[in-house]
DRENTORKOL-3810 file (N, C-alpha, C; in nm, 4 decimals):
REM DRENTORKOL-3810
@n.u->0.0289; n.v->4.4944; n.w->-0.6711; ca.u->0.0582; ca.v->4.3578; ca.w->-0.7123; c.u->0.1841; c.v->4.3061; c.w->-0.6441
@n.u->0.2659; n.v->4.3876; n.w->-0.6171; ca.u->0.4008; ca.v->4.3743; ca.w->-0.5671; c.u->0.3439; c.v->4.3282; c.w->-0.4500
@n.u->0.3319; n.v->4.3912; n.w->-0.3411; ca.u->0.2627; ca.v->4.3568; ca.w->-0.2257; c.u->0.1759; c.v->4.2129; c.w->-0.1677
@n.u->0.0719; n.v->4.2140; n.w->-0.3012; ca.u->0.0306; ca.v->4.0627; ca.w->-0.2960; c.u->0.1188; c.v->3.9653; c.w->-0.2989
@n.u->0.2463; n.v->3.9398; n.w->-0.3606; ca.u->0.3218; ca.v->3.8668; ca.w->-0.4429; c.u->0.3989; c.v->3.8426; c.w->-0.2622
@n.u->0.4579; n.v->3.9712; n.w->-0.2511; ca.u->0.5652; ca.v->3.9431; ca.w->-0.1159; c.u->0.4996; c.v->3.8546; c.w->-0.0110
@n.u->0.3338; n.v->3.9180; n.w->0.0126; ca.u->0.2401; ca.v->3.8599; ca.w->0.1025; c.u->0.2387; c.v->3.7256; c.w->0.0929
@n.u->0.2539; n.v->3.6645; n.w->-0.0321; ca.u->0.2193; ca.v->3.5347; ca.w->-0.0747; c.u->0.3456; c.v->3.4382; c.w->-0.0232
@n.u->0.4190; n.v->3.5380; n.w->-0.1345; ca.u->0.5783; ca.v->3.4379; ca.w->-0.0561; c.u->0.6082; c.v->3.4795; c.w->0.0716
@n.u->0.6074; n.v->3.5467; n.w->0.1425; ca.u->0.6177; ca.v->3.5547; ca.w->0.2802; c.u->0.5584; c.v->3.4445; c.w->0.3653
@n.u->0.4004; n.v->3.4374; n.w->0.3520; ca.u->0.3301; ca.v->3.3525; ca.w->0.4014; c.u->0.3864; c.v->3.1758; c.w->0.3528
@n.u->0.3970; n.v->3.1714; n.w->0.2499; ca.u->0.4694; ca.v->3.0212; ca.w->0.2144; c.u->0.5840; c.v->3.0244; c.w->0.2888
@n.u->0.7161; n.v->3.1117; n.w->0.2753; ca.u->0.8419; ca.v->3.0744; ca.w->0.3515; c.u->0.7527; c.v->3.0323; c.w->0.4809
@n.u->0.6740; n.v->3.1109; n.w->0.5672; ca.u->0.6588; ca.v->3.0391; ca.w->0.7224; c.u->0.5923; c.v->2.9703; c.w->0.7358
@n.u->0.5178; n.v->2.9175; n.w->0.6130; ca.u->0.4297; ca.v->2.7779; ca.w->0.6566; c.u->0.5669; c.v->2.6663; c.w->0.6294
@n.u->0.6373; n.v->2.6979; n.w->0.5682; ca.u->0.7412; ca.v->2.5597; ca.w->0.5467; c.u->0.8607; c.v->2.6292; c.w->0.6623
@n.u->0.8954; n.v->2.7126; n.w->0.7455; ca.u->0.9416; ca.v->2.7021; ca.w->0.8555; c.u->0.8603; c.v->2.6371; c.w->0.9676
@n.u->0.7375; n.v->2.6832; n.w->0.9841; ca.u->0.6563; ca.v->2.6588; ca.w->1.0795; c.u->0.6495; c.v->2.4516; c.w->1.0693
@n.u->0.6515; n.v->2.4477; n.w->0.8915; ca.u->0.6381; ca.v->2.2699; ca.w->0.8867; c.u->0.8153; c.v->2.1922; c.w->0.9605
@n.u->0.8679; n.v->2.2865; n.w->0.8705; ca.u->1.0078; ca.v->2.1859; ca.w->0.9325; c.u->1.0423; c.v->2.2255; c.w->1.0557
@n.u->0.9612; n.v->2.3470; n.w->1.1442; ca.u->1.0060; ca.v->2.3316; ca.w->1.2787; c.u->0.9202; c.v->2.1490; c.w->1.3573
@n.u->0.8009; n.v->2.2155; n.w->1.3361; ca.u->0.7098; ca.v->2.0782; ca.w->1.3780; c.u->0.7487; c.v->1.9314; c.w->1.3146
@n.u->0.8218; n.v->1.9129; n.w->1.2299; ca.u->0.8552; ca.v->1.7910; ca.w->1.1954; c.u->0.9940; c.v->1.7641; c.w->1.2965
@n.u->1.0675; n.v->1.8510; n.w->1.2978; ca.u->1.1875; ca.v->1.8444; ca.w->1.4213; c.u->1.1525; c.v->1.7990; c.w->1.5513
@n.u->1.0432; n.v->1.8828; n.w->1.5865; ca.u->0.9835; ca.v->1.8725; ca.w->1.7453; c.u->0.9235; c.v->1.7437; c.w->1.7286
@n.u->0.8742; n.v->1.6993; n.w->1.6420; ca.u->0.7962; ca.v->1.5618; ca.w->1.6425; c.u->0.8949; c.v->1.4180; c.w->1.5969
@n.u->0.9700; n.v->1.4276; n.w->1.5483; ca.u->1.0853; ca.v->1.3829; ca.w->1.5257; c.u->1.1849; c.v->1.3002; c.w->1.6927
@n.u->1.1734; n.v->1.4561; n.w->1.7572; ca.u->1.2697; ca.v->1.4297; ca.w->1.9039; c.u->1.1287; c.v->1.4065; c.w->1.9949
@n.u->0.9704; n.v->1.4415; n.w->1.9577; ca.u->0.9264; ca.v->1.4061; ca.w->2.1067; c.u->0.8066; c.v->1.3047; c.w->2.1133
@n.u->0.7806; n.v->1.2299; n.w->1.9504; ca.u->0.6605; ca.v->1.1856; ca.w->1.9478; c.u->0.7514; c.v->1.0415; c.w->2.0155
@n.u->0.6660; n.v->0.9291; n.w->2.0792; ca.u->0.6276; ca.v->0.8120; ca.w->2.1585; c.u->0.7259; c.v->0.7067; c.w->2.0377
@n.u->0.6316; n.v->0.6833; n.w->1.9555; ca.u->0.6356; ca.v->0.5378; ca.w->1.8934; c.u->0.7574; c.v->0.5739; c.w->1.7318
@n.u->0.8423; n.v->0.4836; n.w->1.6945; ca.u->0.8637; ca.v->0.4997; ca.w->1.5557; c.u->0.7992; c.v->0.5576; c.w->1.4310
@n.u->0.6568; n.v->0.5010; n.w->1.4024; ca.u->0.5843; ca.v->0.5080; ca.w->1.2858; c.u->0.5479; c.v->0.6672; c.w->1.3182
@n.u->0.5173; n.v->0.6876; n.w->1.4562; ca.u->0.4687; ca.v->0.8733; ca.w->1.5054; c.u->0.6030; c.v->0.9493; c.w->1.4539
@n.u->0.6986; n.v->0.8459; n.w->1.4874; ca.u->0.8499; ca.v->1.0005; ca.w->1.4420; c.u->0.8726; c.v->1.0018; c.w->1.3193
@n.u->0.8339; n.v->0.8965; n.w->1.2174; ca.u->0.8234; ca.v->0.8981; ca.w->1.0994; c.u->0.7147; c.v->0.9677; c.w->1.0000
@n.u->0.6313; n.v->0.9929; n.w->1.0968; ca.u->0.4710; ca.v->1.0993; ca.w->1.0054; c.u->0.5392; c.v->1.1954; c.w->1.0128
@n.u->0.6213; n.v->1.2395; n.w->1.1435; ca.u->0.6271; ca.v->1.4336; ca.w->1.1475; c.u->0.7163; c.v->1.4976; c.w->1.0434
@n.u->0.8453; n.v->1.3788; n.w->1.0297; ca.u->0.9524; ca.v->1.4799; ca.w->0.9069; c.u->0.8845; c.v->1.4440; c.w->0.7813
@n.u->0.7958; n.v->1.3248; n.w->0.7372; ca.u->0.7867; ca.v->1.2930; ca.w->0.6294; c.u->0.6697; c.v->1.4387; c.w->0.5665
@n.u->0.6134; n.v->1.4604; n.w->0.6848; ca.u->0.5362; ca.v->1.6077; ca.w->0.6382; c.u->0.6040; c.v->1.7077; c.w->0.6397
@n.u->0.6926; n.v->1.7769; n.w->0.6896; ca.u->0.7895; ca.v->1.8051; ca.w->0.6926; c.u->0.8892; c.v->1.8623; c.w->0.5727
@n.u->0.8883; n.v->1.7233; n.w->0.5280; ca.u->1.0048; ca.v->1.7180; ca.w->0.3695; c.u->0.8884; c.v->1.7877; c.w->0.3238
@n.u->0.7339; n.v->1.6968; n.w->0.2886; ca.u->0.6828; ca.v->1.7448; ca.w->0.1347; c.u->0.6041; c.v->1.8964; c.w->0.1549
@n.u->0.5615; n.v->1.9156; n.w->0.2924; ca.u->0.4733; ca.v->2.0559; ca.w->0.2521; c.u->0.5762; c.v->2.1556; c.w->0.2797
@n.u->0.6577; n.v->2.0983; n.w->0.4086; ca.u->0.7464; ca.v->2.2623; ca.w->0.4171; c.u->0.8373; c.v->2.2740; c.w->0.3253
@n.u->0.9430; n.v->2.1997; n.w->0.2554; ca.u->0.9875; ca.v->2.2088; ca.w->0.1314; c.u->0.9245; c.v->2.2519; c.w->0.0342
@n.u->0.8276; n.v->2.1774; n.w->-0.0015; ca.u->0.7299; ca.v->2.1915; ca.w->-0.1334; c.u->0.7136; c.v->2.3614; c.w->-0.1148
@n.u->0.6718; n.v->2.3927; n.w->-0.0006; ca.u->0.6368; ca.v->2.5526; ca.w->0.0083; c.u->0.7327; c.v->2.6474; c.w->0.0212
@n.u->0.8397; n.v->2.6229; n.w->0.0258; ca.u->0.9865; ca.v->2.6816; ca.w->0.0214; c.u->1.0231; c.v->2.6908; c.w->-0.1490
@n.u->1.0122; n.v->2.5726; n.w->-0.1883; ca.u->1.0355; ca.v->2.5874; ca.w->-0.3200; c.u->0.9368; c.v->2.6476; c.w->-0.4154
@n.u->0.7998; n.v->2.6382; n.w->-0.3983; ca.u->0.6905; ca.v->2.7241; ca.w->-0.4322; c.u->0.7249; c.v->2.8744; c.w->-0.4594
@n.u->0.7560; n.v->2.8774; n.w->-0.3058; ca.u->0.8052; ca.v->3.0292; ca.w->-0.2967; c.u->0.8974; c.v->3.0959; c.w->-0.3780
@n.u->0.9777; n.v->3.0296; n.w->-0.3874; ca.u->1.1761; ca.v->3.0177; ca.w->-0.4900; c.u->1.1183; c.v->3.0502; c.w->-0.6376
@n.u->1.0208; n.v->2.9716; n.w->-0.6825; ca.u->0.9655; ca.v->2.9771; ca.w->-0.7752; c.u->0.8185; c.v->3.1069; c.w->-0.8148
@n.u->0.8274; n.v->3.1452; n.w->-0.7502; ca.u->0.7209; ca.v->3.2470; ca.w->-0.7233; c.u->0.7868; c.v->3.3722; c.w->-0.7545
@n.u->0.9350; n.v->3.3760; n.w->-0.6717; ca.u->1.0124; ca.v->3.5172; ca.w->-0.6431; c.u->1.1032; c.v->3.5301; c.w->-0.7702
@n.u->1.1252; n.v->3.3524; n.w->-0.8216; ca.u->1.2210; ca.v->3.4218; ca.w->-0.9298; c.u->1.1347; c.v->3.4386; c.w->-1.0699
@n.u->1.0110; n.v->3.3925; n.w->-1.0714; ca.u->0.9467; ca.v->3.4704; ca.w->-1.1851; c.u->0.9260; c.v->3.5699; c.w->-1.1988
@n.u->0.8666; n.v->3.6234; n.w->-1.0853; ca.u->0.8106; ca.v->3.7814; ca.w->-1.0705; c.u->0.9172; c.v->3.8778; c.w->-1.0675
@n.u->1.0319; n.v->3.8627; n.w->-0.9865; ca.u->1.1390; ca.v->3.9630; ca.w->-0.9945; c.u->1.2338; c.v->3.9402; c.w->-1.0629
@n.u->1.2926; n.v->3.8377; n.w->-1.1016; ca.u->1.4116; ca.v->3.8289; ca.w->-1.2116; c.u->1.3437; c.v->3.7392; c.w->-1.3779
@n.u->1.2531; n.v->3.7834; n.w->-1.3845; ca.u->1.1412; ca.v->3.6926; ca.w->-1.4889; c.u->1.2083; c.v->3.5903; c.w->-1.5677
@n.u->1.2135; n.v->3.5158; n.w->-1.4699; ca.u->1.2811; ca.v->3.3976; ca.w->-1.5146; c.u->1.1944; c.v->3.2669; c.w->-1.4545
@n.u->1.1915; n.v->3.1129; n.w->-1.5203; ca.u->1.1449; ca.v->3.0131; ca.w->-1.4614; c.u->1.2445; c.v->2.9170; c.w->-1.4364
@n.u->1.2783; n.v->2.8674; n.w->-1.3291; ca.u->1.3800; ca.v->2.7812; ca.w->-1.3344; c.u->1.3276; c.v->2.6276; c.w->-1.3341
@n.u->1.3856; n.v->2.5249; n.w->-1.3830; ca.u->1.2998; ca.v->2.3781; ca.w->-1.3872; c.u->1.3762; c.v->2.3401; c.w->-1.3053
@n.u->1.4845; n.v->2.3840; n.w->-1.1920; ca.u->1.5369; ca.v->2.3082; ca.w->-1.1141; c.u->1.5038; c.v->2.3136; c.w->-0.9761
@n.u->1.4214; n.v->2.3940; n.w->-0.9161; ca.u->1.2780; ca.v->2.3783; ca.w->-0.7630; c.u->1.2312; c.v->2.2561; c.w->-0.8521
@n.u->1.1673; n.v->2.3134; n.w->-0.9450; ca.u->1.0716; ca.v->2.2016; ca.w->-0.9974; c.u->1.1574; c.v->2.0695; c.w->-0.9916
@n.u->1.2140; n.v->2.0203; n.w->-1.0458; ca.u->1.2714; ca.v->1.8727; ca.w->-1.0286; c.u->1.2897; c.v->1.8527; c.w->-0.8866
@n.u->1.3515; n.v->1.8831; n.w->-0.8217; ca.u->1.4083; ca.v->1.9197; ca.w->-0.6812; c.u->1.2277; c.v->1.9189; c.w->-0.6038
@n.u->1.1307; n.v->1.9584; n.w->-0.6186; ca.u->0.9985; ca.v->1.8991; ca.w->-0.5449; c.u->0.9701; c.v->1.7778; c.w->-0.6092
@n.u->0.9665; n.v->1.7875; n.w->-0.7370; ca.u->0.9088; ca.v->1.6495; ca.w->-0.7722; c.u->0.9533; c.v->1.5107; c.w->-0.7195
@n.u->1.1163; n.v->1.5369; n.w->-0.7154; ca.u->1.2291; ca.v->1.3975; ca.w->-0.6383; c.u->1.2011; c.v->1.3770; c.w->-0.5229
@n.u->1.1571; n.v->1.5008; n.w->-0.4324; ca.u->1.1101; ca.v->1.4484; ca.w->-0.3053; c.u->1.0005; c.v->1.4243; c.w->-0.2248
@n.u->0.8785; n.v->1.4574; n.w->-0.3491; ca.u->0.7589; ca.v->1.4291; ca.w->-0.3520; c.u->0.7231; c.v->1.2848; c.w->-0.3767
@n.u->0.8507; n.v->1.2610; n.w->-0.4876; ca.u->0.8082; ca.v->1.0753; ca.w->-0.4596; c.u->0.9448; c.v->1.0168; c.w->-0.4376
@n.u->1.0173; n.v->1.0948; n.w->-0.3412; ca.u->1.1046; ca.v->0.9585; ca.w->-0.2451; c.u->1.0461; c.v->0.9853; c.w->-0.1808
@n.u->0.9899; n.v->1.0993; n.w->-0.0707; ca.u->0.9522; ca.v->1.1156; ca.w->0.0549; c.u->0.8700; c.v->1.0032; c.w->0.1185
@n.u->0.7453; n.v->0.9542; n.w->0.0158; ca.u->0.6557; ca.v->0.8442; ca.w->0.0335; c.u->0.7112; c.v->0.7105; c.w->0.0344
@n.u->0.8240; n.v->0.7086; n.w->-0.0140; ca.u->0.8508; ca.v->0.5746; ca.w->-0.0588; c.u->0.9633; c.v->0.5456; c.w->0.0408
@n.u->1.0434; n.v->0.6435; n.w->0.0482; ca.u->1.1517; ca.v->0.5871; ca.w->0.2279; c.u->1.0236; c.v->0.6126; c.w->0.3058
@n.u->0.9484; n.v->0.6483; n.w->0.3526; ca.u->0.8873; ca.v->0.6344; ca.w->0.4563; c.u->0.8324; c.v->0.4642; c.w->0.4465
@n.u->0.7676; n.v->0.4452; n.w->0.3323; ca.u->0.7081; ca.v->0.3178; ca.w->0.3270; c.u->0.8284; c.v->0.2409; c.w->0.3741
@n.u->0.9700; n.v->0.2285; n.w->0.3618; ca.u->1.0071; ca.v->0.1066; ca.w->0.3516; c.u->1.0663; c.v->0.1510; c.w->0.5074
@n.u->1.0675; n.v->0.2836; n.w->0.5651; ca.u->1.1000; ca.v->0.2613; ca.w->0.7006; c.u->0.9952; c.v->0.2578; c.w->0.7534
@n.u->0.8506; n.v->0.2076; n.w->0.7795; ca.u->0.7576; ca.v->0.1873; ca.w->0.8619; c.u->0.7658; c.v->0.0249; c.w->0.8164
@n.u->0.8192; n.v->-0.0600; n.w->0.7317; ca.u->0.8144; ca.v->-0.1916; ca.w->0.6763; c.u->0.9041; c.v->-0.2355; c.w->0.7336
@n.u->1.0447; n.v->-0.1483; n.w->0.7356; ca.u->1.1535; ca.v->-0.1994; ca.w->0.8761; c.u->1.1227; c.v->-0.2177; c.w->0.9844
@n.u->1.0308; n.v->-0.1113; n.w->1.0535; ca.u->0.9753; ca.v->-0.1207; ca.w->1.1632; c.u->0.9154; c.v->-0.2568; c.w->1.2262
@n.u->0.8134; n.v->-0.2611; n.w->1.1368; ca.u->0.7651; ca.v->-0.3636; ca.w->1.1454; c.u->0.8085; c.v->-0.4890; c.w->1.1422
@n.u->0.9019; n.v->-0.4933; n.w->1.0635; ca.u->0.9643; ca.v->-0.6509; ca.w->1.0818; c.u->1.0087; c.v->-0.6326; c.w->1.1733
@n.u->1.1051; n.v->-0.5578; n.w->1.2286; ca.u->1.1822; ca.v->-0.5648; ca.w->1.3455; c.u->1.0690; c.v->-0.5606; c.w->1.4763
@n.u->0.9538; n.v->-0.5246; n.w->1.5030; ca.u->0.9087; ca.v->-0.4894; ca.w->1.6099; c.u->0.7772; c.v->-0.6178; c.w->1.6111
@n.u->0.7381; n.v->-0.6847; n.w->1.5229; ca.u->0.6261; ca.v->-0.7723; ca.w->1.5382; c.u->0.6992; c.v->-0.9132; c.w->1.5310
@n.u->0.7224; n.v->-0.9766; n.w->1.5937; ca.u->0.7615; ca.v->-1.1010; ca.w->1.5522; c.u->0.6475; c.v->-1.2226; c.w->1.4090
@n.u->0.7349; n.v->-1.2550; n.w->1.3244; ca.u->0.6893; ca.v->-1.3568; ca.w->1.2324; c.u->0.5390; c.v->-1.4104; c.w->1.2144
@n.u->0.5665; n.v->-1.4820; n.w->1.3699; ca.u->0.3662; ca.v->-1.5543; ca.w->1.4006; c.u->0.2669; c.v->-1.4472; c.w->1.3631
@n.u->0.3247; n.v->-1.3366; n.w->1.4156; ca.u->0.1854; ca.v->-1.2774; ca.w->1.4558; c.u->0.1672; c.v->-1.1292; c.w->1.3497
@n.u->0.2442; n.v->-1.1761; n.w->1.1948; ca.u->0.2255; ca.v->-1.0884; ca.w->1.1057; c.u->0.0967; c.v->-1.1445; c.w->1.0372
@n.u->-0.0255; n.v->-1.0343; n.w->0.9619; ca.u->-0.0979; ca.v->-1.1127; ca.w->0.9262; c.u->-0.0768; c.v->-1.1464; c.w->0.7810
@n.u->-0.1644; n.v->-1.2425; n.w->0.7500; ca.u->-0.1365; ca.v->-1.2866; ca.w->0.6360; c.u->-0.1118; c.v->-1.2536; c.w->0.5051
@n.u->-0.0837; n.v->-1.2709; n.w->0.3947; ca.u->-0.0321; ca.v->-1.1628; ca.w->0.2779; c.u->-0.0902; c.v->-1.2115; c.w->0.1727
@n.u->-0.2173; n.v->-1.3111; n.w->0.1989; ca.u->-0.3000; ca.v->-1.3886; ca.w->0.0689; c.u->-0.2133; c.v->-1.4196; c.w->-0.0518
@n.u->-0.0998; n.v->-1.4665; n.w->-0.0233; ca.u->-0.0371; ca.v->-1.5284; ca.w->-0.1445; c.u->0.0417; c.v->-1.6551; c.w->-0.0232
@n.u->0.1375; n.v->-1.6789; n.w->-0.1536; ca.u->0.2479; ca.v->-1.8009; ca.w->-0.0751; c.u->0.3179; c.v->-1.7640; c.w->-0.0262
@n.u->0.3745; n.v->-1.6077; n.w->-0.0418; ca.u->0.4850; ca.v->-1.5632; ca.w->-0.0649; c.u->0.5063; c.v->-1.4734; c.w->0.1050
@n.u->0.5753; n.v->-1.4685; n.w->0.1813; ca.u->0.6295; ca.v->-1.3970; ca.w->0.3069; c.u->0.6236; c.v->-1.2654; c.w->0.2895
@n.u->0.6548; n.v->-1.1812; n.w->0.3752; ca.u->0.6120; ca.v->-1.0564; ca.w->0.4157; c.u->0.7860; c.v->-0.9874; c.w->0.3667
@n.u->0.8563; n.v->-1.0233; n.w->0.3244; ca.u->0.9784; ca.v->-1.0127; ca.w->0.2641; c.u->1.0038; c.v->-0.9408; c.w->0.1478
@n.u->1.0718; n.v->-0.8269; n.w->0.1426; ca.u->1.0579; ca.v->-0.7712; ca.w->-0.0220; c.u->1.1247; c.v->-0.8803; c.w->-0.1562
@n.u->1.2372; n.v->-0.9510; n.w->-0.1193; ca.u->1.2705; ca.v->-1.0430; ca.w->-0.1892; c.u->1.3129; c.v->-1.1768; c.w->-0.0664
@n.u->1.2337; n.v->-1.2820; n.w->-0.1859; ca.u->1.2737; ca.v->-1.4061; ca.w->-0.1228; c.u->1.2697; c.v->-1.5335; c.w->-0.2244
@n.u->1.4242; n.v->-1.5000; n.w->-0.2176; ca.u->1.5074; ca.v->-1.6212; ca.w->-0.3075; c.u->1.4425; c.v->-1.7447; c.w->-0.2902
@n.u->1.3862; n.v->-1.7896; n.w->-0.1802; ca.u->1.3659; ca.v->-1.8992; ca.w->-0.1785; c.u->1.2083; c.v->-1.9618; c.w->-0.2002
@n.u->1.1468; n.v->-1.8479; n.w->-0.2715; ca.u->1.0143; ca.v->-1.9290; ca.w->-0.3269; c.u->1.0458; c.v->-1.9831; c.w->-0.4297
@n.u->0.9382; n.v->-2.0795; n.w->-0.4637; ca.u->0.9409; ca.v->-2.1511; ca.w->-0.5963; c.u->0.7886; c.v->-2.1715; c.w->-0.6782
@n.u->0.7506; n.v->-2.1287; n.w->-0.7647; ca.u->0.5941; ca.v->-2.1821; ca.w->-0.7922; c.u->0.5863; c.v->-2.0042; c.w->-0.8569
@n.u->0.4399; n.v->-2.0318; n.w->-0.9232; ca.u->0.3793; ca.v->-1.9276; ca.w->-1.0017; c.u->0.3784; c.v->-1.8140; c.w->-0.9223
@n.u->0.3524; n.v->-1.7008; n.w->-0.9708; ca.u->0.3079; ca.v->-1.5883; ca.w->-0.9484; c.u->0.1700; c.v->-1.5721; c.w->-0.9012
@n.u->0.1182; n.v->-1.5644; n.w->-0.7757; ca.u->-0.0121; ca.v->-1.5739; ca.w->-0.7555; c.u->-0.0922; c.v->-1.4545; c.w->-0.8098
@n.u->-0.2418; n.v->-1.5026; n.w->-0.9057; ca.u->-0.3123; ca.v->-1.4195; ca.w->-0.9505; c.u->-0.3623; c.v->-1.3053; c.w->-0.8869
@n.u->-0.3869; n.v->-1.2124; n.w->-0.9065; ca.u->-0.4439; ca.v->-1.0822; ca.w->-0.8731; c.u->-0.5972; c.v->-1.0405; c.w->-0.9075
@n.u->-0.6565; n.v->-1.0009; n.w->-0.8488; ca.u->-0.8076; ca.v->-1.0151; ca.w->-0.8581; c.u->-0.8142; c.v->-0.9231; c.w->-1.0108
@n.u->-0.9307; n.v->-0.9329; n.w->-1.1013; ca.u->-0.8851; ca.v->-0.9015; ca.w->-1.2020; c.u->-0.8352; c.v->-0.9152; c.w->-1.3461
@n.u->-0.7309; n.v->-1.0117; n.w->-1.3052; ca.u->-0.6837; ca.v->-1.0648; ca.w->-1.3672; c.u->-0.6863; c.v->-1.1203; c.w->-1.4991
END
């Protein structure tokens, strides 16, 4: 059982080396913004996630203990990871498409996360 256990966490530590090497290399060699932004954002959640898996694996089995702090510590970057990425591929974009040629956003409202300067209802949502 011992054996399985090391096998297991062994194999997790190098899938989350093997991830945060490839998020590095893709980071310094992919082409476009949104490409250098896929490689670390996989990166953070599987090779972390599997680092901490592991953390959590080794300190049950050998010091029989559970700690809730991997656990918080994946969960925080399981949902920032998605969410800075969203708003740096949304930077991107503003900065790299000019205005005209964004498409449309089926409301009144601009492609802007806040904008002081609408006025009028809340446009309905299908549903509704």
């Amino acid at each position: 059982m011992d054996m399985a256990l090391e096998i297991l966490i062994s194999a997790l530590l190098v899938i989350a080396g093997t991830f945060g090497l490839i998020g590095s290399f893709g980071l310094l060699r992919l082409r476009d913004a949104v490409q250098r932004l896929h490689a670390p954002t996989k990166a953070t959640t599987v090779g972390v996630g599997a680092a901490l898996i592991a953390s959590v694996i080794d300190l049950y089995h050998y010091q029989d203990t559970l700690t809730w702090q991997e656990l918080l510590v994946a969960a925080f970057l399981f949902i920032t990871a998605p969410i800075t990425a969203l708003f740096l591929g949304k930077i991107h974009m503003h900065q790299s498409i000019p205005r005209e040629k964004l498409p449309d956003t089926g409301t009144k409202r601009d492609w802007a996360t806040f904008d002081p300067t609408f006025k009028g209802p809340e446009p309905k949502l299908p549903g509704d």
